[in-house]
N, C-alpha and C positions, 0 to 999 in steps of 0.2 A: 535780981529782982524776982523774976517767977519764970520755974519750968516748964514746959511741955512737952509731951512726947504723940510726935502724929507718924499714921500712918496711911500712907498716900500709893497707893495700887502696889501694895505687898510690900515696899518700901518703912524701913521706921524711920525717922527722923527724929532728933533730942534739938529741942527749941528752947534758947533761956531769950525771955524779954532783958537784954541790958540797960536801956533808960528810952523815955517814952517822954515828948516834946509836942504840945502842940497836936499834931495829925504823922508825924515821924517816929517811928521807931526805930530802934539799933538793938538789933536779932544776932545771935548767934545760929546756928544752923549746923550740928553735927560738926562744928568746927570753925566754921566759916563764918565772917561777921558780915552784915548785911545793913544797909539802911536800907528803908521801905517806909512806902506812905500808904494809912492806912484812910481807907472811905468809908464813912459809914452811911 
């Protein structure tokens, strides 16, 4: 879907959004897949 790339106290991290439901996302994270819920 869409990348990003953050940098979090000198740290990079590479974030692709994989599919987005609702208030849930499913994040990839430098590798690692994540679901998270997002507040706005």
């Amino acid at each position: 879907m869409k990348n990003f790339k953050f940098t979090i106290k000198g740290h990079d991290y590479d974030v692709e959004i994989k599919d987005f439901e609702d208030n849930i996302a499913h994040i990839e994270v430098n590798g690692t897949v994540y679901q998270v819920e997002i507040h706005c």
